[in-house]
C-alpha positions as CSV (number, residue, x, y, z in Angstrom):
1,X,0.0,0.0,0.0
2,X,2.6,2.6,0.5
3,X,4.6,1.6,-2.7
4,X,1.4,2.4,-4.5
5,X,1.0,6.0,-2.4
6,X,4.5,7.1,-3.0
7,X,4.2,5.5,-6.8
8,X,1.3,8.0,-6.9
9,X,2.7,10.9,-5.4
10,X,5.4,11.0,-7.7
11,X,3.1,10.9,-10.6
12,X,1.0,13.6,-9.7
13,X,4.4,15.1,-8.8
14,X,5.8,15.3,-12.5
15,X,2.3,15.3,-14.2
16,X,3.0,19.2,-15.4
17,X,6.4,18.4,-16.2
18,X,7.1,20.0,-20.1
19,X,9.9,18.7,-22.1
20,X,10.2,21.0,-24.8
21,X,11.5,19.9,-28.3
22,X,11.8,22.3,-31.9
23,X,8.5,20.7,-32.3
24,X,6.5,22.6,-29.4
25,X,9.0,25.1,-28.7
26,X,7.3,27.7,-30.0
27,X,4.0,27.0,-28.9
28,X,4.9,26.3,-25.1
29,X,7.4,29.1,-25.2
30,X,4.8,31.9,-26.7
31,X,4.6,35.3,-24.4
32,X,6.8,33.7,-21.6
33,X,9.6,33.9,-19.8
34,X,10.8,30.7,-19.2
35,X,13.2,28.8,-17.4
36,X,15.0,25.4,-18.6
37,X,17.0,22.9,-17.4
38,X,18.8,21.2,-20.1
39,X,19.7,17.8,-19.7
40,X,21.2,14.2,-20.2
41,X,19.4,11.2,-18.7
42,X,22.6,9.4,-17.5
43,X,24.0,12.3,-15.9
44,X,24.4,12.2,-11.9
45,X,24.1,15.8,-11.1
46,X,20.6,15.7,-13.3
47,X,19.3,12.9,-11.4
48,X,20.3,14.6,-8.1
49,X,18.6,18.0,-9.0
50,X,15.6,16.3,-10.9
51,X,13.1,15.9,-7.5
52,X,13.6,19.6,-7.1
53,X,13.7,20.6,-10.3
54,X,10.1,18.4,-11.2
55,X,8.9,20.1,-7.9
56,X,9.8,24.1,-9.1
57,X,7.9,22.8,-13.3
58,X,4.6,21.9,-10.9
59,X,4.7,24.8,-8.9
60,X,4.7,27.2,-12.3
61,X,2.5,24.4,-14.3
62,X,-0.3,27.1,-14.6
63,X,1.8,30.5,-15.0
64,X,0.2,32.5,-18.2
65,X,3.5,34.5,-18.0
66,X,6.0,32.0,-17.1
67,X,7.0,28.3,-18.3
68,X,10.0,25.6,-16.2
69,X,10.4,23.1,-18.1
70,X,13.3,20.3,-19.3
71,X,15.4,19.5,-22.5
72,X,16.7,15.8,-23.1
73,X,20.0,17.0,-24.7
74,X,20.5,13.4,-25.6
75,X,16.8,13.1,-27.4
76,X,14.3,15.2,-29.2
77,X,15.5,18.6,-27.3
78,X,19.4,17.9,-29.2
79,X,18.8,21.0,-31.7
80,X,18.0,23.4,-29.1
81,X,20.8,21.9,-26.4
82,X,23.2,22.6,-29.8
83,X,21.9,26.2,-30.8
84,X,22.6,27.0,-26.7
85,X,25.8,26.5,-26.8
86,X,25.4,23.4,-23.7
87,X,28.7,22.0,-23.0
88,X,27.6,20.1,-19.9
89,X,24.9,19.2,-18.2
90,X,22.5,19.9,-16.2
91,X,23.0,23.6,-17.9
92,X,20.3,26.0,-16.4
93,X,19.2,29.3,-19.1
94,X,16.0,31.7,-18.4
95,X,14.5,34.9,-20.1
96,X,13.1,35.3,-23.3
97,X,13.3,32.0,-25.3
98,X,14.9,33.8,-28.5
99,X,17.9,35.3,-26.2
100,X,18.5,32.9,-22.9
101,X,20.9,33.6,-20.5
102,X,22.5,31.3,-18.2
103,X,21.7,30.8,-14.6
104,X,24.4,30.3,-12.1
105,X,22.9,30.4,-8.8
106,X,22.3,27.5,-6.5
107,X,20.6,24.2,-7.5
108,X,18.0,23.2,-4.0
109,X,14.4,23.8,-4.9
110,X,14.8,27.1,-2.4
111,X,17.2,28.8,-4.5
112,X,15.7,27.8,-7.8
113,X,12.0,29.1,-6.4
114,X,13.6,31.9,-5.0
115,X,15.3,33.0,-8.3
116,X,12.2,31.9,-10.2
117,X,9.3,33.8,-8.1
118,X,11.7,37.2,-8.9
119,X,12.8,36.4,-12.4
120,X,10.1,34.5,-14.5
121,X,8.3,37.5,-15.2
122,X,6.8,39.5,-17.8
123,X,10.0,41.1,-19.7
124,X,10.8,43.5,-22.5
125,X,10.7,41.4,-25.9
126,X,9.1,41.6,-29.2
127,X,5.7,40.1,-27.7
128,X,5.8,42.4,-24.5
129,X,7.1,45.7,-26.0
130,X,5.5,48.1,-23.6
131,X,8.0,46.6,-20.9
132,X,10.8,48.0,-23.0
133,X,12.8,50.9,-22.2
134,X,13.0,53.7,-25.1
135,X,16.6,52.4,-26.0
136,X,15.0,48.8,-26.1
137,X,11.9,49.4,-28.1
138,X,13.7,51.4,-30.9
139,X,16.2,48.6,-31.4
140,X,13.2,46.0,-31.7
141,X,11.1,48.2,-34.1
142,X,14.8,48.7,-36.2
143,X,14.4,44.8,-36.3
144,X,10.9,44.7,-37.1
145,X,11.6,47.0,-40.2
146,X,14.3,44.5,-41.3
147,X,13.3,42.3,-44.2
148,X,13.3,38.6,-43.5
149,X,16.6,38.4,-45.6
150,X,18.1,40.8,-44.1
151,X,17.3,39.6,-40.3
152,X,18.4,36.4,-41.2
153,X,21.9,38.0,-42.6
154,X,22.7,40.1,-40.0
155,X,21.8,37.0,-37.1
156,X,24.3,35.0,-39.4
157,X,27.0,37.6,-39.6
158,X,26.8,37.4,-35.4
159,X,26.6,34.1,-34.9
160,X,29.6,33.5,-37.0
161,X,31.5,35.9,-34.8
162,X,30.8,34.2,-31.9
163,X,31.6,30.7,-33.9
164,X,34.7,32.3,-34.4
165,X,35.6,33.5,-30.8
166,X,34.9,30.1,-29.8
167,X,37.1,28.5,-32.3
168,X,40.0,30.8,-31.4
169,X,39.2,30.2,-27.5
170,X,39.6,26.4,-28.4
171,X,42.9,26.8,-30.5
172,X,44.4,29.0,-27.9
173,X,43.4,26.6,-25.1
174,X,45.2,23.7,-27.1
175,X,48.1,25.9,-28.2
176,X,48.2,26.6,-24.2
177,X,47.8,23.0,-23.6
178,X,50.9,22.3,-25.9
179,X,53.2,24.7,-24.5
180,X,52.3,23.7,-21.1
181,X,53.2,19.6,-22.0
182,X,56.8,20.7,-24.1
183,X,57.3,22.7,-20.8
184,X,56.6,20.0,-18.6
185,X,59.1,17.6,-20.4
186,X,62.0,20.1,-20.8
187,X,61.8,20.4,-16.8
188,X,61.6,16.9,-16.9
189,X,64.7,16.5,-19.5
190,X,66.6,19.3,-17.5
191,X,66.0,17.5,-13.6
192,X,67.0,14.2,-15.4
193,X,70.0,15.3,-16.5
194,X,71.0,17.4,-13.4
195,X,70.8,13.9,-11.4
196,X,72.7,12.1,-14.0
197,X,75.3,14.3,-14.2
198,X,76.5,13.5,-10.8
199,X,74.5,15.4,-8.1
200,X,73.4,12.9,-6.6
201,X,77.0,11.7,-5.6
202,X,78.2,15.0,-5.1
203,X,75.3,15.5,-2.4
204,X,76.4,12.2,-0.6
205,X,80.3,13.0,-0.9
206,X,79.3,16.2,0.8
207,X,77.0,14.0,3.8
208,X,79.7,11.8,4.1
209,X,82.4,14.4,4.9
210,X,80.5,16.7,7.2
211,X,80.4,13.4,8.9
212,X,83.7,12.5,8.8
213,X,84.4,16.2,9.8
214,X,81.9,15.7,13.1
215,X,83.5,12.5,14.0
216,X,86.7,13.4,14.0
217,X,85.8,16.1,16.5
């Protein structure tokens, strides 16, 4: 009887739980601010945080202005996990589904309600542009005015910059990487042949005559 309760409880638990996918991003995301967690089934720190984490998705299950939900990085969700930018996992974004931003606070449901209760609301974006500051609406309407070819362009020409500083991060990480392992052997190289060249003997001639030295006193 109590494996059926607890079996039930943690349905009703997880019965508002979204996982969103390119199929019904859009519709689930429309007018909200959301708040993902984006995830791979096997990974430990996912199935730590997931109890909280399906607890904070039920507690905003019927938000008109707000949406938690889950990715499967390793599923369905892949495209959008890949046009984040998630290296790891669990990775945590929020705000405005077209421009996320990643969450680094803690990872307890208290923290995570906490951040959620002051964050997940109403924000300045193309479908709540009377939140936007002057500065804000006027670069949205610039967008607006943009034909579709030319939106599409100038998100390209960005994205490849960022492609690049990525790939230029990575190349100077394994350039770093490089340098750091020739270092490491020509320490290596230079202690080795320090010892072989006779230290070692000229440290114990040494011992053995300050010895010599104190006996003879």
């Amino acid at each position: 009887m109590k494996f059926v309760v607890a079996l039930l409880t943690t349905l009703f638990a997880t019965s508002n739980a979204i996982e969103l996918t390119p199929d019904n991003w859009d519709e689930a995301t429309a007018g909200k601010t959301i708040f993902v967690k984006m995830f791979a089934p096997w990974c430990g720190h996912c199935k730590k945080m997931k109890p909280d984490w399906d607890k904070l998705m039920d507690e905003f299950a019927d938000s008109k202005t707000a949406l938690v939900a889950d990715v499967d990085c390793t599923a369905e969700g892949k495209p959008i996990c890949d046009d984040n930018g998630v290296k790891g996992f669990p990775t945590l974004k929020y705000g405005d589904p077209s421009a996320l931003e990643d969450y680094k606070g803690g990872r307890d449901y208290s923290s995570l309600k906490k951040f959620a209760e002051e964050s997940l609301k109403p924000m300045c974006s193309p479908n709540n542009i009377d939140l936007c500051d002057a500065e804000k609406k006027a670069e949205i309407e610039k967008y607006q005015a943009m034909s579709a070819a030319d939106l599409e362009a100038a998100i390209a020409e960005k994205t490849k910059v960022m492609d690049e500083a990525e790939e230029a991060f990575k190349t100077g990480v394994n350039e770093l990487q490089e340098k750091y392992q020739k270092m490491m052997e020509d320490k290596e190289k230079t202690i080795e042949d320090i010892k072989n060249s006779g230290l070692g003997l000229m440290k114990a001639v040494k011992a053995a005559s300050a010895k010599k030295g104190s006996d003879e006193l």
